[in-house]
N, C-alpha and C positions, 0 to 999 in steps of 0.2 A: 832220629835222623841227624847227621850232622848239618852241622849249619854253617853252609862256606861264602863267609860273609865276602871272602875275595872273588867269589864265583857269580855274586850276586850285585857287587858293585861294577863288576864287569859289564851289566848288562843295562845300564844306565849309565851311558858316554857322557854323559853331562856332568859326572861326578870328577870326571877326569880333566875338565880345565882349569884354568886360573881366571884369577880374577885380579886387579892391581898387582898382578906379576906375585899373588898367594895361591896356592892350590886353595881351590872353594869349598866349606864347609858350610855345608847346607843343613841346615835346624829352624828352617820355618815350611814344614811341613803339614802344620794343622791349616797354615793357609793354601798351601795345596804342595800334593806330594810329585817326585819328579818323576819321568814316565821308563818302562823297559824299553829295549829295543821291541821287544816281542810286542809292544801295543804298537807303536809308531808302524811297523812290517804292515802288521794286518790291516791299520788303517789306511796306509797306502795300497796296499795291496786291492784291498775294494775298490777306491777311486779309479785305480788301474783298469780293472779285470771287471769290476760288478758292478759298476754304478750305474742304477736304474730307482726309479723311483717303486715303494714299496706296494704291495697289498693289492691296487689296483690294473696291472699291467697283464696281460695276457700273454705276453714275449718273455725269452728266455731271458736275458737279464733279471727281470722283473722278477721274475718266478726265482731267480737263484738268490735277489737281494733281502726277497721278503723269507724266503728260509734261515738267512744267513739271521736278519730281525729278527725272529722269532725264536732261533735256535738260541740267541743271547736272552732272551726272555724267561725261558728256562736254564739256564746258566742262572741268572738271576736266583731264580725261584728254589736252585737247590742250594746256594750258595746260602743263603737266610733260611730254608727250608719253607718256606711256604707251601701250603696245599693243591694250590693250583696256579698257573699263568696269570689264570683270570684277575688273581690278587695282586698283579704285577703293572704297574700302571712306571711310562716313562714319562721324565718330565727333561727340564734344563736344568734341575739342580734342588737340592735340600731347600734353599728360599721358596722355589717355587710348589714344591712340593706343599710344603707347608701352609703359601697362598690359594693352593689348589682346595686345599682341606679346608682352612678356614672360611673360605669365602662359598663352599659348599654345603659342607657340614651349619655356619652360619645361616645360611639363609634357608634350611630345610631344619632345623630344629632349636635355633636361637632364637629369644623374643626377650625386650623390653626387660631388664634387672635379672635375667638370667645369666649364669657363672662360668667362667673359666677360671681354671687353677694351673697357673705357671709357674715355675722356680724364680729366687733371686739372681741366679747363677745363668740364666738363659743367654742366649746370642740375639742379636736388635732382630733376624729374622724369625723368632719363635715370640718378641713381644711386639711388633712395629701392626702385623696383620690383625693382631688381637685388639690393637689401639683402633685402627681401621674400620674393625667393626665397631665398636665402644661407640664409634663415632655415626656411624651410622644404624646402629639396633640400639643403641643403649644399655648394652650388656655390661656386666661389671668384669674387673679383672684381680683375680685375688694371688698372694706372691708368697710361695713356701719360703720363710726364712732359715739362715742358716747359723752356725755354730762360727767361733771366730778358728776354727780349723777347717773350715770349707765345705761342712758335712751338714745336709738337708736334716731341717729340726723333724722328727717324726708323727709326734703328739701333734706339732704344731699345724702340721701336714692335716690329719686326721681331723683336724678342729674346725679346716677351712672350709666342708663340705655341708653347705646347707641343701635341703630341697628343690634349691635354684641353679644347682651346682648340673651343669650340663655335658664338661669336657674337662681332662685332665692334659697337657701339652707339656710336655717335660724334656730336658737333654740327658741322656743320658751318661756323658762325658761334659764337663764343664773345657770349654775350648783357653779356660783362663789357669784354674785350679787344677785341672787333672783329674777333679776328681771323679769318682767312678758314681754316678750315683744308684742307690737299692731299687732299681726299677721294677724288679717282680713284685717287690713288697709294696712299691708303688701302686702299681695297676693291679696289682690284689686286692688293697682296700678300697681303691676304685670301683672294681666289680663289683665288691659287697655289698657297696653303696648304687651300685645299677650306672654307673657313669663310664663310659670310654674313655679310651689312653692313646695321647699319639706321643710315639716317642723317638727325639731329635738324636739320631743316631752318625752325623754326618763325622764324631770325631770319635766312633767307638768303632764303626765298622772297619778302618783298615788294620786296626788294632787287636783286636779280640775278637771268638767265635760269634758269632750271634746266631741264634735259634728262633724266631718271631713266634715259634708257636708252642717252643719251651716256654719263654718269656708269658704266652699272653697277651702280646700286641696288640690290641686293634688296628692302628697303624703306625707304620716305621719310614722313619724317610733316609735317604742318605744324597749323597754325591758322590760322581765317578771320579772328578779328580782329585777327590781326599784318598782315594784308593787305587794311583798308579795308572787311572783311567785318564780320560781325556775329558776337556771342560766342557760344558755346557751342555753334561747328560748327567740325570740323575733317576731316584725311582722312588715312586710310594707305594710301599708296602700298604693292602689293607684285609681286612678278613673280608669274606666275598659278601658275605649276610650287609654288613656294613654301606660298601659301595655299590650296590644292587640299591639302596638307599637314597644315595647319594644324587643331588643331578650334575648334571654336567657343569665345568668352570669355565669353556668356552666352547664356544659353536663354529662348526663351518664340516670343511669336508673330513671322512675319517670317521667323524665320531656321530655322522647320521645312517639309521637305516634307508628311509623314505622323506624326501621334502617335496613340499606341495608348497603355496600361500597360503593355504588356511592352517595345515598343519604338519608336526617335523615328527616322526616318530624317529629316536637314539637308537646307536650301535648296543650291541652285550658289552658286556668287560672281555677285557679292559679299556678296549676301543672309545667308549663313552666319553673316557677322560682326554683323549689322546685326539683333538682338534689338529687337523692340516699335514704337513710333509713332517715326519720325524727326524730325526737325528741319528736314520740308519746305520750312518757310517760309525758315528758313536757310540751307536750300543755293541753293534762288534768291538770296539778297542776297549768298550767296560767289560764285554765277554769276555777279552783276551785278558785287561788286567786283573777278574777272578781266579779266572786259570791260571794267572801266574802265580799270585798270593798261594791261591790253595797247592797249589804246587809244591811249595817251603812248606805250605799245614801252618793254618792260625794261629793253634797252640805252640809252634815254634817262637814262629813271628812272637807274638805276645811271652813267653817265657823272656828270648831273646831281649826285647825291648824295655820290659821290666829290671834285668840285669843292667842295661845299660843306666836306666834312667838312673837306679841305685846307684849308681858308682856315681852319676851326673851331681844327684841331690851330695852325697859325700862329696867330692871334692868341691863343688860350690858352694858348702857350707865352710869349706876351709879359707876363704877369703874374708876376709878382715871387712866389715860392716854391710854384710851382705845379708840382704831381707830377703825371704822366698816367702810367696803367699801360697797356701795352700797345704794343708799337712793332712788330709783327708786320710783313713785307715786306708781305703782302698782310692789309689790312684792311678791316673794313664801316664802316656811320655808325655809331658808337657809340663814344661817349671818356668813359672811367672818367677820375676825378681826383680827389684833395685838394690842398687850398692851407694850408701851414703845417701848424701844429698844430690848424688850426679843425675840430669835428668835425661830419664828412658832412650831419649831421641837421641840426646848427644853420644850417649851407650852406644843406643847402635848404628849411628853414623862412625862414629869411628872403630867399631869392631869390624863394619864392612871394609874400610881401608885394611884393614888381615887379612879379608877375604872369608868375613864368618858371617852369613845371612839369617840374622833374626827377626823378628816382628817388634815391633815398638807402637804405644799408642793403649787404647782403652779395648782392642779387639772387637769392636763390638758387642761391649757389653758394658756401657756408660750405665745402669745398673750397680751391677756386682761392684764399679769400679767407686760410685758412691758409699756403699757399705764400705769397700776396705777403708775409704778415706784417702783415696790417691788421685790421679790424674789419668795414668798409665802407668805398663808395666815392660822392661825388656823379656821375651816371652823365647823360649828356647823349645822347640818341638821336635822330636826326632819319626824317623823312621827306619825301616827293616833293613836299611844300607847303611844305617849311620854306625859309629864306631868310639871304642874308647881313646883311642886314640885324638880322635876329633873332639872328645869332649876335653883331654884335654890342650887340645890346641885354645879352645874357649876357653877356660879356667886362666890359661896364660895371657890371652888376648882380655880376657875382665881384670885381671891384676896391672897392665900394662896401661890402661885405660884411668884406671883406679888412681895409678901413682900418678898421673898427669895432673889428676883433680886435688894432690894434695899438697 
């Protein structure tokens, strides 16, 4: 397929303004990506024409809202290929997702000096909930370390695994380094060892294909709007054996079959998880933003984006005292850096006066940001709109910045 990247910036009008009188170049995408027209139509379009509350309504509205819900549910489910809906659990987002599992999965099979195994490399929402429990079960928290090229130690990995060892919680895209991490090999050795894998996919999925059940998933979480979707809809992927398992992370309507006072009996999957009014309208504009991606075909997207990055890392290695952390064999679009001693923030406070929006700061992941031995980092993330030409308008806007500091 060709890839008409004029075709596709077309459809994201937000690409097309200025900003201090710059045309806007948009590179903080891993903090959230910008939307199509084609999502913003549909989401309007429901509020319009559909809006009714879902599942429970007898009326025509209702009945066309909760199809429209579900028909995105399976969108979902073939987009990551899952076996069934039932595995398809929505939430508000990758954080929650995450809190949904920990603090389920914790309290149905975590006890007292029992283990979690999480990377260096993680985001504050993959170790904050794990501290959470620490705090209240007692469990311990063990930390794959890494190589000073950004690449998970694998021996080291394999070493952490005692008999106490309960859950393995991993990213599989580092939101800092890029890098890609060996998740099958991951959750491979996991299995052998009889332990479950949840794997933080919130900066892999708008990127690359994902398979949950090539991979081996137990469960997968992401966000909608790292992926062209709209905020505050996300989904946990999990295998059905698993969350049949599971209890529920909050209570109320939704996610009861029968309530009494003496006793509540729960909804099936996915419904269990899924407490009170959803985010209907949202899971239509995540629907709409799959269909778009898949549209272009992931493996475009992803060939496409890797070209870019490459040219990205090339010419920002051509600037005179420029650090890039992260050299990982395999990596995503995302290039941390500082230039000299200039610090991050002043970076990208005055790159924004160009008109070139980046991330500045530790990303959440004051972690990782220890190991490198830094503060923060100017952080550059692209998406399936962005262009060589934009990277080098950055390349110019970091040189221009540069000579100010000398």
């Amino acid at each position: 397929m060709l890839y008409d990247i004029q075709q596709i910036r077309a459809d994201f009008p937000i690409l097309s303004r200025t900003v201090y009188g710059k045309s806007l170049v948009y590179f903080d995408n891993g903090a959230t990506t910008q939307k199509p027209r084609q999502v913003v139509e549909a989401i309007t379009d429901e509020y319009y024409n559909t809006n009714a509350n879902v599942h429970r309504g007898v009326h025509f509205l209702s009945q066309q809202a909760t199809e429209l819900h579900e028909a995105s549910r399976e969108t979902v489910r073939k987009f990551i290929n899952a076996r069934s809906t039932n595995e398809i659990v929505f939430t508000r987002g990758t954080t929650e997702s995450i809190n949904l599992f920990v603090s389920s999965f914790g309290e149905e099979f975590m006890q007292e000096g029992d283990e979690v195994i999480v990377s260096v490399m993680e985001h504050h929402s993959n170790i904050v909930p794990w501290q959470l429990l620490a705090a209240k079960r007692g469990i311990a928290i063990k930390v794959i370390p890494m190589n000073n090229r950004g690449e998970l130690l694998m021996d080291e990995y394999r070493r952490l695994f005692s008999e106490r060892t309960k859950v393995v919680s991993v990213t599989h895209v580092s939101n800092v380094l890029g890098t890609v991490n060996p998740v099958r090999e991951l959750i491979d050795y996991a299995h052998s060892q009889g332990v479950p894998v949840l794997i933080d996919g919130a900066q892999s999925i708008p990127h690359m294909p994902v398979d949950v059940q090539q991979l081996d998933a137990d469960f997968y979480v992401f966000s909608a709007h790292k992926i062209y979707g709209p905020t505050g809809v996300g989904v946990l992927y999990g295998k059905e054996e698993w969350l049949d398992k599971l209890p529920p992370y909050q209570g109320g309507g939704e996610m009861i079959q029968h309530v009494s006072f003496e006793k509540t009996t729960f909804n099936e999957l996915p419904f269990k998880f899924e407490a009170g009014t959803p985010d209907y309208i949202g899971t239509t504009g995540l629907a709409k933003a799959l269909d778009y991606v898949s549209s272009i075909g992931m493996e475009n997207i992803a060939a496409y984006e890797h070209e870019l990055t490459q040219y990205a890392l090339r010419r920002l290695k051509e600037i005179p005292g420029m650090c890039i952390f992260g050299e990982a064999q395999e990596r995503g679009s995302v290039i941390s850096f500082l230039v000299g001693d200039i610090h991050h923030f002043d970076m990208g406070t005055l790159l924004d006066r160009l008109g070139i929006a980046v991330r500045t700061g530790h990303h959440c992941a004051q972690p990782l940001m220890i190991r490198l031995g830094i503060e923060g980092t100017v952080r550059a993330s692209f998406g399936l709109y962005n262009t060589k030409e934009e990277v080098d308008v950055l390349v110019s806007g970091i040189e221009r910045v540069r000579k100010m500091f000398l």
